[in-house]
Backbone bond lengths (Angstrom), bond angles and torsions (degrees), N, CA, C in turn:
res aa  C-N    CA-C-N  psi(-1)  N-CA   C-N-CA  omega(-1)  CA-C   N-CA-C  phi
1 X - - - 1.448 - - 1.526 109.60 -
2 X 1.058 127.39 141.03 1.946 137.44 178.09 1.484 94.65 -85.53
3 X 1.631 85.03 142.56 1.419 87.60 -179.27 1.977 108.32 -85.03
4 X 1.368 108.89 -144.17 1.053 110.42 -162.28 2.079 84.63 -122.93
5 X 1.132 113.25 159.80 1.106 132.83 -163.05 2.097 104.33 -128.88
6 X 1.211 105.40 96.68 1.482 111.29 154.89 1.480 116.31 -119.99
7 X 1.855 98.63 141.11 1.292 133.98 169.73 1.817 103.64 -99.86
8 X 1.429 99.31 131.66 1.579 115.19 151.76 1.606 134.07 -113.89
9 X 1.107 95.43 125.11 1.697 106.53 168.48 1.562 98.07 -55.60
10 X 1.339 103.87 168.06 1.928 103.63 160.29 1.071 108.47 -111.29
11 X 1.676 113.46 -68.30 1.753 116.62 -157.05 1.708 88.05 -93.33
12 X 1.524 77.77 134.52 1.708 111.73 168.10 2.063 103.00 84.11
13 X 1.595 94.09 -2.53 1.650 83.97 167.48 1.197 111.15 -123.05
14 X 1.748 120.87 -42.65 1.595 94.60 -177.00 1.378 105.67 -102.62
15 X 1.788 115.87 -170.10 0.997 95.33 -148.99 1.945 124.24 -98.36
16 X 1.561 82.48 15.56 1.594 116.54 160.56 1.471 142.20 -73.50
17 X 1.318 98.04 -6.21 1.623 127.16 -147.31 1.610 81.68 -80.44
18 X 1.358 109.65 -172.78 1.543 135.27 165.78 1.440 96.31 -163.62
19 X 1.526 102.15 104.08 1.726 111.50 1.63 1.597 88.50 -96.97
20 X 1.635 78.91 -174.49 2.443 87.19 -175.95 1.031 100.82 -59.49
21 X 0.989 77.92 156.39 1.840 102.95 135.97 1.566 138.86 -120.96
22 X 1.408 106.76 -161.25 1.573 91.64 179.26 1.468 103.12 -107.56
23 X 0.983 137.87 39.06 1.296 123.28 161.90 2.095 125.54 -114.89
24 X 1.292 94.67 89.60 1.783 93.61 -177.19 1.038 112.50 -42.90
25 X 1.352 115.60 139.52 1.525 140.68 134.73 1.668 121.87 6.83
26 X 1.499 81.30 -58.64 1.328 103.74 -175.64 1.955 109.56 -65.62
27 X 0.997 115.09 -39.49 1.515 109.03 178.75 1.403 99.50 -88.34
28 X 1.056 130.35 -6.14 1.646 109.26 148.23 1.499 125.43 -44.25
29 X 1.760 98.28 -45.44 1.247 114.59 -157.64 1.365 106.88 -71.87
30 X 1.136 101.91 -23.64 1.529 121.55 -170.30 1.866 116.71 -74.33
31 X 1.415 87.25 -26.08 1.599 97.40 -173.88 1.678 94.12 -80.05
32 X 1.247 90.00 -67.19 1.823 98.33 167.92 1.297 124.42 -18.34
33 X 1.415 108.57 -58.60 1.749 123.11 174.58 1.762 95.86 -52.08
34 X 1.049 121.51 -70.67 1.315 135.26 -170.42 1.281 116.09 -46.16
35 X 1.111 116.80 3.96 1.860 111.98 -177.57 1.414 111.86 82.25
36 X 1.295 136.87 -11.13 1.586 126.72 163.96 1.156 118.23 -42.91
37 X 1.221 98.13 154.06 1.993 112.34 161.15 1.660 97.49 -89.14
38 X 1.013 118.80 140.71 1.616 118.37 158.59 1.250 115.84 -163.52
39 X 1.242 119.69 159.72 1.436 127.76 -151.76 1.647 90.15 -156.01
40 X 1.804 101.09 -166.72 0.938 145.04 160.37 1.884 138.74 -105.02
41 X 1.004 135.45 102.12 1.215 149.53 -157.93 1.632 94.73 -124.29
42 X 1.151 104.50 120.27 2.217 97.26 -176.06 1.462 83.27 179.81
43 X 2.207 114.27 -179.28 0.914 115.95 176.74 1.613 117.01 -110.99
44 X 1.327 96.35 10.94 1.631 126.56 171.83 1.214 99.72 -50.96
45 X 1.504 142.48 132.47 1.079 160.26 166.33 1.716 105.06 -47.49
46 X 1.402 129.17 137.75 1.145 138.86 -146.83 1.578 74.66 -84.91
47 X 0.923 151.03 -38.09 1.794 140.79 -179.53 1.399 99.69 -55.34
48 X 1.436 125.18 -44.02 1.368 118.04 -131.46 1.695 77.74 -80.10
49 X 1.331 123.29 -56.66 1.879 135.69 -166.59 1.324 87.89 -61.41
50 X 0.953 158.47 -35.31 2.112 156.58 -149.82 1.905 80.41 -74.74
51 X 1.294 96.67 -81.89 1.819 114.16 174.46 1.020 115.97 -23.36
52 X 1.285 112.59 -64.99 1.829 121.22 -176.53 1.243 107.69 -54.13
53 X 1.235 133.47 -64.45 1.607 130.59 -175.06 1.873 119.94 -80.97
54 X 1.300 90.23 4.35 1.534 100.01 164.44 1.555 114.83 -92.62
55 X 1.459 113.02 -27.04 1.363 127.48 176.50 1.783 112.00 -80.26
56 X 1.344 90.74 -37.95 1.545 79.85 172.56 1.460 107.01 -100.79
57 X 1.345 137.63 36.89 1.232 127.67 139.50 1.659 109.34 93.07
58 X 1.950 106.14 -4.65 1.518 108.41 174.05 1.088 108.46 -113.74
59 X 1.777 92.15 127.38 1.768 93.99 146.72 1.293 138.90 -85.31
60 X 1.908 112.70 126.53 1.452 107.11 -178.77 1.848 113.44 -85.34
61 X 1.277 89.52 167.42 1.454 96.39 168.75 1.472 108.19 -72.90
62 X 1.349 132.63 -38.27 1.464 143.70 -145.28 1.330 112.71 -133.81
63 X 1.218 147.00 153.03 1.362 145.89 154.45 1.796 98.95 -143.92
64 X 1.428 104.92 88.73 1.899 94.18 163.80 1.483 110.88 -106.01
65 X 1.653 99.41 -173.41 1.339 103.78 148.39 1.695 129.49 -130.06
66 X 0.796 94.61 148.67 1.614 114.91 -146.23 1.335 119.46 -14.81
67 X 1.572 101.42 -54.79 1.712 98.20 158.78 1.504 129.23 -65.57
68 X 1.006 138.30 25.56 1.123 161.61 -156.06 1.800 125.80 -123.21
69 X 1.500 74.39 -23.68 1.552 82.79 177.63 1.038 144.77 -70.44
70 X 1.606 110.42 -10.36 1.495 110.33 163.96 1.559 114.41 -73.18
71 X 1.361 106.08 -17.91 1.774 98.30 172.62 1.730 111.44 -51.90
72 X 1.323 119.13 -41.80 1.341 121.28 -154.98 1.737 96.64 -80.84
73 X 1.377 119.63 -11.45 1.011 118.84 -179.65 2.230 117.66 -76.74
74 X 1.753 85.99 -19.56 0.814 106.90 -156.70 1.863 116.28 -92.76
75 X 1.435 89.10 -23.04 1.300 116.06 -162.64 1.540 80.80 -99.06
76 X 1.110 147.00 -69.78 1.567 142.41 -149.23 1.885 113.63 -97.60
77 X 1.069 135.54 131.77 0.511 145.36 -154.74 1.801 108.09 -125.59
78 X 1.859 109.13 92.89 1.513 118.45 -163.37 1.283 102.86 -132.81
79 X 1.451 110.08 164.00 1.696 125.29 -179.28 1.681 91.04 -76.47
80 X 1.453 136.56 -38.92 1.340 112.20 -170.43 1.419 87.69 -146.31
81 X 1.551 107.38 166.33 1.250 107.59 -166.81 2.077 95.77 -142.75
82 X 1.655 118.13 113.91 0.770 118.98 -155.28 1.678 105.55 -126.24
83 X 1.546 126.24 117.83 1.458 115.48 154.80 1.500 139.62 -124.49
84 X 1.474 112.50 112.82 1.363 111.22 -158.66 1.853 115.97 -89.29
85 X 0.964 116.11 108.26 1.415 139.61 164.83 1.443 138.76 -105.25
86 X 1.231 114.72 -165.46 1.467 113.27 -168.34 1.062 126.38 -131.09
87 X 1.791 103.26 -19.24 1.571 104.34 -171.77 1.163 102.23 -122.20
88 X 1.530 132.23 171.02 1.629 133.84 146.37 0.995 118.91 -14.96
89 X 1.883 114.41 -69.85 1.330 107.39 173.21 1.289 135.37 -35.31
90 X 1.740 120.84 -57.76 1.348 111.24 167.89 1.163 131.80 -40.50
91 X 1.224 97.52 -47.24 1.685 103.07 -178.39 1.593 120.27 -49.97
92 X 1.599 107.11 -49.78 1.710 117.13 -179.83 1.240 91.68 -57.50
93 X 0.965 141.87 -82.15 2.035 147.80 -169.57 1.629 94.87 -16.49
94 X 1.525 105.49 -63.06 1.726 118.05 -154.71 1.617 93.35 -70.08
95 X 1.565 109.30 -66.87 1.715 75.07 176.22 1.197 149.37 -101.43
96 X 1.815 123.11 23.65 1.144 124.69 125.01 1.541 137.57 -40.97
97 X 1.443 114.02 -20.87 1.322 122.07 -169.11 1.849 101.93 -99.24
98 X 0.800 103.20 -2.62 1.507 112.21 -154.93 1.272 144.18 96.63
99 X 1.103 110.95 -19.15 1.790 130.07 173.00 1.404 124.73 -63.69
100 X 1.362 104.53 132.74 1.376 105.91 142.19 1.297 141.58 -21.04
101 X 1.007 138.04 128.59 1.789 135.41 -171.25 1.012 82.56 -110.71
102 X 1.730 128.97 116.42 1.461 115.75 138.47 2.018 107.61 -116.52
103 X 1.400 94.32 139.36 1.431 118.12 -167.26 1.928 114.24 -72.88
104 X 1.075 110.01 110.42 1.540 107.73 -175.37 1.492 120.69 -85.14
105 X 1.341 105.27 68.35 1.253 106.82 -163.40 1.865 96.50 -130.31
106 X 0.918 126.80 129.45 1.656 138.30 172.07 1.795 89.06 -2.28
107 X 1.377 112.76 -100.95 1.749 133.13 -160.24 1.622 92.11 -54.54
108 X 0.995 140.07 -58.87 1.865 124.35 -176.66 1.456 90.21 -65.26
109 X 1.454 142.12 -38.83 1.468 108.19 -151.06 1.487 101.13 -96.59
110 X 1.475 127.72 10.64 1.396 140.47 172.83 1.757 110.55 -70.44
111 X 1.366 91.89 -34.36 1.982 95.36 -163.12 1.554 86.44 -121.24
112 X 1.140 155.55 -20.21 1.313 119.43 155.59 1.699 128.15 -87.94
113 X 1.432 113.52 -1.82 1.234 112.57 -175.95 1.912 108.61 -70.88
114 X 1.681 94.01 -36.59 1.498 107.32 165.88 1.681 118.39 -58.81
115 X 1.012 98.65 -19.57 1.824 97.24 -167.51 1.510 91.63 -97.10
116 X 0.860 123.47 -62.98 1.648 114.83 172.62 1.286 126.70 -74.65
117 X 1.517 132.17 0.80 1.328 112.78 175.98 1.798 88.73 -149.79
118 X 1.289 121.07 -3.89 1.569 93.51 178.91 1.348 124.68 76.14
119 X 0.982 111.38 42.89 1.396 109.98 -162.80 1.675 111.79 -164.57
Protein backbone atom coordinates (compact mmCIF):
# COMPACT_ATOMS: atom_id res chain seq x y z
CA UNK A 1 0.00 0.00 0.00
CA UNK A 2 1.58 3.88 -0.71
CA UNK A 3 1.77 5.79 1.89
CA UNK A 4 0.21 9.12 2.24
CA UNK A 5 2.20 12.22 1.24
CA UNK A 6 2.30 15.58 3.49
CA UNK A 7 3.62 19.04 2.58
CA UNK A 8 4.28 21.92 5.18
CA UNK A 9 4.10 25.56 4.98
CA UNK A 10 6.43 27.10 7.82
CA UNK A 11 5.64 30.72 8.74
CA UNK A 12 2.20 31.20 10.03
CA UNK A 13 1.74 27.22 10.04
CA UNK A 14 4.10 25.40 12.08
CA UNK A 15 4.85 26.14 15.19
CA UNK A 16 8.34 27.55 14.27
CA UNK A 17 7.22 29.74 11.59
CA UNK A 18 7.34 33.68 11.86
CA UNK A 19 5.12 34.10 12.85
CA UNK A 20 3.74 30.42 14.28
CA UNK A 21 1.59 28.61 13.72
CA UNK A 22 -0.53 26.01 15.08
CA UNK A 23 0.93 23.07 14.02
CA UNK A 24 3.78 21.39 16.58
CA UNK A 25 6.83 19.97 15.76
CA UNK A 26 5.77 17.30 17.43
CA UNK A 27 2.99 16.09 14.89
CA UNK A 28 5.47 16.28 12.35
CA UNK A 29 7.16 13.75 14.23
CA UNK A 30 4.26 11.91 14.41
CA UNK A 31 3.59 11.77 10.71
CA UNK A 32 7.20 10.73 10.38
CA UNK A 33 6.70 7.90 12.97
CA UNK A 34 3.75 6.86 10.85
CA UNK A 35 5.37 6.08 7.58
CA UNK A 36 4.62 9.47 5.69
CA UNK A 37 6.66 11.26 3.26
CA UNK A 38 6.79 14.89 4.46
CA UNK A 39 8.63 17.75 3.68
CA UNK A 40 8.57 21.32 3.33
CA UNK A 41 6.68 23.41 0.64
CA UNK A 42 7.09 27.43 1.79
CA UNK A 43 8.71 30.53 0.14
CA UNK A 44 11.72 30.16 2.46
CA UNK A 45 14.70 29.61 0.42
CA UNK A 46 15.39 25.80 -0.11
CA UNK A 47 18.63 26.51 2.38
CA UNK A 48 16.59 28.17 4.83
CA UNK A 49 13.95 24.53 5.21
CA UNK A 50 17.46 22.09 4.57
CA UNK A 51 18.57 24.03 8.13
CA UNK A 52 15.34 23.96 9.77
CA UNK A 53 14.79 20.21 9.68
CA UNK A 54 18.39 19.56 10.26
CA UNK A 55 18.00 21.54 13.52
CA UNK A 56 15.17 19.80 14.54
CA UNK A 57 16.74 16.52 14.04
CA UNK A 58 14.19 15.49 10.88
CA UNK A 59 14.76 14.20 7.83
CA UNK A 60 12.32 15.26 5.07
CA UNK A 61 11.62 13.55 2.01
CA UNK A 62 11.12 17.04 0.15
CA UNK A 63 12.24 20.59 0.56
CA UNK A 64 10.39 22.92 -2.30
CA UNK A 65 9.25 26.13 -2.90
CA UNK A 66 5.89 26.76 -2.98
CA UNK A 67 5.37 26.98 -6.55
CA UNK A 68 7.11 24.01 -6.94
CA UNK A 69 4.88 21.84 -5.63
CA UNK A 70 3.52 20.10 -8.24
CA UNK A 71 7.04 18.68 -8.80
CA UNK A 72 6.79 16.77 -5.45
CA UNK A 73 3.61 15.52 -6.64
CA UNK A 74 5.35 14.34 -9.41
CA UNK A 75 8.37 12.90 -8.09
CA UNK A 76 6.55 10.71 -5.23
CA UNK A 77 4.26 8.48 -5.79
CA UNK A 78 1.26 8.29 -2.62
CA UNK A 79 -2.33 7.09 -1.81
CA UNK A 80 -3.09 10.86 -0.78
CA UNK A 81 -1.43 13.84 -1.31
CA UNK A 82 -1.77 16.55 1.46
CA UNK A 83 -0.61 20.43 2.06
CA UNK A 84 -1.23 22.21 5.18
CA UNK A 85 -1.01 26.04 5.17
CA UNK A 86 -2.36 29.24 6.04
CA UNK A 87 -2.97 31.45 3.37
CA UNK A 88 -4.90 31.54 -0.09
CA UNK A 89 -1.82 31.23 -1.62
CA UNK A 90 -1.11 27.81 -0.32
CA UNK A 91 -4.13 26.66 -1.01
CA UNK A 92 -4.10 27.79 -5.02
CA UNK A 93 -0.45 25.94 -5.30
CA UNK A 94 -2.08 22.74 -3.32
CA UNK A 95 -4.94 22.52 -5.47
CA UNK A 96 -3.53 23.25 -8.66
CA UNK A 97 -0.90 20.71 -7.85
CA UNK A 98 -3.26 18.17 -6.86
CA UNK A 99 -3.43 18.30 -3.15
CA UNK A 100 -5.40 18.48 -0.52
CA UNK A 101 -5.81 21.96 1.13
CA UNK A 102 -5.76 21.48 4.70
CA UNK A 103 -6.26 24.91 6.58
CA UNK A 104 -3.88 25.74 9.63
CA UNK A 105 -6.03 27.43 11.56
CA UNK A 106 -7.05 26.28 15.44
CA UNK A 107 -10.98 24.72 14.36
CA UNK A 108 -9.73 23.02 10.75
CA UNK A 109 -6.52 21.87 12.38
CA UNK A 110 -8.67 20.20 15.35
CA UNK A 111 -10.68 17.72 12.90
CA UNK A 112 -8.13 17.03 10.38
CA UNK A 113 -5.14 16.45 12.54
CA UNK A 114 -7.47 13.49 13.91
CA UNK A 115 -8.26 12.21 10.47
CA UNK A 116 -4.77 12.00 9.44
CA UNK A 117 -2.79 11.27 12.39
CA UNK A 118 -5.17 10.17 15.24
CA UNK A 119 -4.28 12.15 17.58
Amino acid sequence: MRVSLVSFDIDGTLEIGDPPGVVPVALVRVAKELGYLIGSCSDRPISYQEDMWAQLSIAPDFTVLKHRLEDVRARFAAAAYYHIGDTETDERYAVAAGFRFLKADPEAHRAWRMELFGC
